[in-house]
N, C-alpha and C positions, 0 to 999 in steps of 0.2 A: 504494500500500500504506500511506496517511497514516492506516488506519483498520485497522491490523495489527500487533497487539503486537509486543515481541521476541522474541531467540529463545529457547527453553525450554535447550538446552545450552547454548549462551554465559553465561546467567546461570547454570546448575548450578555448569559448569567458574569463573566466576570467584568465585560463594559459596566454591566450596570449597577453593580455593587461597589465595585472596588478601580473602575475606570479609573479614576484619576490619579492613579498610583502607575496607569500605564499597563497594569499585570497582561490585560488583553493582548496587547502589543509583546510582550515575552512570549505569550503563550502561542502567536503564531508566527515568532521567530523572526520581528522585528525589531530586534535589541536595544540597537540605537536611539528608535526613536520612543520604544518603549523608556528606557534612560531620561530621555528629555522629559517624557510625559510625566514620569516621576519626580524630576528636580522641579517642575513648573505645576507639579499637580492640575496636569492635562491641559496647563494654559489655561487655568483657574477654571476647569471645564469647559469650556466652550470648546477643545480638540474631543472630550469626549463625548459630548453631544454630538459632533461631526463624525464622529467614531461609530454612533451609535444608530444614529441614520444609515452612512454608508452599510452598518452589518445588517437592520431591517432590511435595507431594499435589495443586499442581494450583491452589491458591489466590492465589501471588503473581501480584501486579497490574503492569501500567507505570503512567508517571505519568499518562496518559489513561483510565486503568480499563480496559486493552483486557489479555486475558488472554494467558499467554506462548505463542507459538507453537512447535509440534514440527513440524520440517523435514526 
């Protein structure tokens, strides 16, 4: 499954608890910017509301460009 995004709930449920810590962004292997989202706690939210949009409609990526899976 090396060529199989993650899961589409797991990143929901961790934007929307604990978003602003970034964790979402670890968990699908954007490190970097997970990092930032954690010093800046998400750009005071407002990256995790954009965060959380882009995962409802479908468009958030991992860090392979492999789209989130619904399980």
């Amino acid at each position: 499954k090396s060529g199989e995004g993650k899961e589409f709930t797991i990143t929901l449920l961790l934007c929307i608890f604990i978003g602003v810590l970034g964790v979402h962004r670890f968990y699908t292997g954007h490190i970097g910017i997970g990092v930032v989202q954690l010093l800046t706690f998400g750009v005071f939210g407002i990256w995790t509301i954009i965060d959380l949009i882009m995962i409802v409609m479908g468009n958030f990526k991992d860090s392979n460009g492999n789209p989130l899976v619904k399980k």
